[in-house]
Rosetta silent file (secondary structure, phi, psi, omega in degrees, C-alpha in Angstrom):
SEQUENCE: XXXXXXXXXXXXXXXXXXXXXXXXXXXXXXXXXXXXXXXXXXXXXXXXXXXXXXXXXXXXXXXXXXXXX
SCORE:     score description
SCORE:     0.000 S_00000001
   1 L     0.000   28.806 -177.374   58.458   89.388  117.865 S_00000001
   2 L   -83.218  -10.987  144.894   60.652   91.637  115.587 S_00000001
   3 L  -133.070   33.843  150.087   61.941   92.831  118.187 S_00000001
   4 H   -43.935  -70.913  179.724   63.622   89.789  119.700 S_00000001
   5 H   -51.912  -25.400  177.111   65.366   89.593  116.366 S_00000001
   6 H  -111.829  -13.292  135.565   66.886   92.786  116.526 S_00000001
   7 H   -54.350  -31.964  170.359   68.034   92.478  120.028 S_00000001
   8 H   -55.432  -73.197 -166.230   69.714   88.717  118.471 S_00000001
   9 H   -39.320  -69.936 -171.733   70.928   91.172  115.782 S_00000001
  10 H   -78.544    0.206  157.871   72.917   93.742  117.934 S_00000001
  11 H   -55.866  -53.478 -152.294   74.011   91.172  120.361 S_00000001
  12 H   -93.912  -86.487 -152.190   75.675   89.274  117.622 S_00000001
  13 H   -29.147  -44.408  177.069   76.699   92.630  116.021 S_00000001
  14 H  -111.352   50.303 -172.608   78.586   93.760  119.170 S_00000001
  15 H  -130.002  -45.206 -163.268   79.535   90.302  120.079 S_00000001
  16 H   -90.591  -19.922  156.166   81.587   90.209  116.789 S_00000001
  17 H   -43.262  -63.465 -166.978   82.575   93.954  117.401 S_00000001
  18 H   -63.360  -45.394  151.813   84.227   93.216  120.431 S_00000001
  19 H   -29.858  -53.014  178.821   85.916   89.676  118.751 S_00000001
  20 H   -75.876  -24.475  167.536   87.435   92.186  116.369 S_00000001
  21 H   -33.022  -85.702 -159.167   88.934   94.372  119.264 S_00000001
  22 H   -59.185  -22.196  166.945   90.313   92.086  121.555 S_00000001
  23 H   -69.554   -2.480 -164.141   92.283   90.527  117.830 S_00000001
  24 H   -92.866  -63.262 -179.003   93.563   93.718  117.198 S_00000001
  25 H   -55.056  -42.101  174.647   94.710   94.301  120.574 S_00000001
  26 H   -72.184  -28.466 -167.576   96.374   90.733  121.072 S_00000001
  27 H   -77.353   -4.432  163.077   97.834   91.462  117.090 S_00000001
  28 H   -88.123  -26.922 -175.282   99.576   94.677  118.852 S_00000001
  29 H   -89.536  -29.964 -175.572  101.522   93.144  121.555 S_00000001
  30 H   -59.593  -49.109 -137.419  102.544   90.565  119.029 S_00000001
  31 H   -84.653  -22.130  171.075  103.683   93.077  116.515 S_00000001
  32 H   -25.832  -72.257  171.893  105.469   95.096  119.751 S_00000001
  33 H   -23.650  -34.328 -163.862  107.147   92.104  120.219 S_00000001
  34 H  -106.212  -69.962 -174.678  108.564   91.778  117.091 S_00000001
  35 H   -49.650  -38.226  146.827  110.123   95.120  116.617 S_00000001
  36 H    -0.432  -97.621 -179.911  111.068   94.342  120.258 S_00000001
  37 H   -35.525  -57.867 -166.427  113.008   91.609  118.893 S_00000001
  38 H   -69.883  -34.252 -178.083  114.222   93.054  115.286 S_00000001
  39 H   -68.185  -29.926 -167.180  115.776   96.136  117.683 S_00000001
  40 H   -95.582    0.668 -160.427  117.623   94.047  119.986 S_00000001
  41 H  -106.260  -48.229  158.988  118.826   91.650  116.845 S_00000001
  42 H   -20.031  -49.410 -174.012  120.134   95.427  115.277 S_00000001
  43 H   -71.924  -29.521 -160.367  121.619   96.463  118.265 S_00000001
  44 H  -100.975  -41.564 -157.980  124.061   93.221  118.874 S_00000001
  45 H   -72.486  -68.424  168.461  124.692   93.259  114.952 S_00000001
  46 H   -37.422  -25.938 -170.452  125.931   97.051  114.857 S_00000001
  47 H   -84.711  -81.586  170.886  127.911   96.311  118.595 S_00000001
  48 H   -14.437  -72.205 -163.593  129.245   93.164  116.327 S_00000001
  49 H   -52.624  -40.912 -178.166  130.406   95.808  113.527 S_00000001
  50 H   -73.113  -47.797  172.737  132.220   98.237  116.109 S_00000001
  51 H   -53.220  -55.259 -152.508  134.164   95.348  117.256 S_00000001
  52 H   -64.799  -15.813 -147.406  135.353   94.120  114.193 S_00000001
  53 H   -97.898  -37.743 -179.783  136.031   98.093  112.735 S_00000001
  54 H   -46.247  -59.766  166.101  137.936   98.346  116.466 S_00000001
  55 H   -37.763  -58.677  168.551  139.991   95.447  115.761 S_00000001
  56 H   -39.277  -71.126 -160.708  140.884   96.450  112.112 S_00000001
  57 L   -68.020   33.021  167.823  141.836   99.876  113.311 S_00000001
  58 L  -133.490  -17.646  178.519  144.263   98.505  116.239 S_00000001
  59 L  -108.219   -7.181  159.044  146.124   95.873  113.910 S_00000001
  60 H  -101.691  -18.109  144.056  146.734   98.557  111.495 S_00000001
  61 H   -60.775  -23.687 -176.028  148.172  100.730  114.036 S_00000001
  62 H   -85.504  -62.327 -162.225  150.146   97.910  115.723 S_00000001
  63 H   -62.003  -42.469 -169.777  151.117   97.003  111.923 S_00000001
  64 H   -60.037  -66.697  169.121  151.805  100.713  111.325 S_00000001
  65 H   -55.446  -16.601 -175.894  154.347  100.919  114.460 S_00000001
  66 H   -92.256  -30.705  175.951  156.148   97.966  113.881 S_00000001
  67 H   -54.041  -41.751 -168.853  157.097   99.150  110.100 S_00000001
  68 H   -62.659  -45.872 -179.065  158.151  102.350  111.294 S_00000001
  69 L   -49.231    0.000    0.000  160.510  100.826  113.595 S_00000001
């Protein structure tokens, strides 16, 4: 019967193959996900940044015009 055992053998061998796949594959969408996330948290921070540099640079022109005056 040896080779019943080595059909058991490559069963469990591509049983645990496959087990390593589909973790890989769910561990991809996750990591997707995540840059997903870290791009869009970038995106609103840098948006954030423009306002504030807009702002600056409109209250030192407003500030600018009223001295000259």
């Amino acid at each position: 019967m040896p080779s019943a055992s080595r059909h058991l053998i490559r069963l469990l061998a591509l049983g645990a193959c496959a087990a390593l796949l589909a973790g890989a594959a769910s561990g991809c969408s996750t990591t997707q996900e995540k840059a997903e996330r870290q791009q869009a948290q970038s995106k609103h921070i840098l948006e954030a940044r423009a306002k504030r540099q807009q702002k600056k640079k409109q209250e030192k022109a407003n500030k600018d015009g009223n001295e000259k005056r």
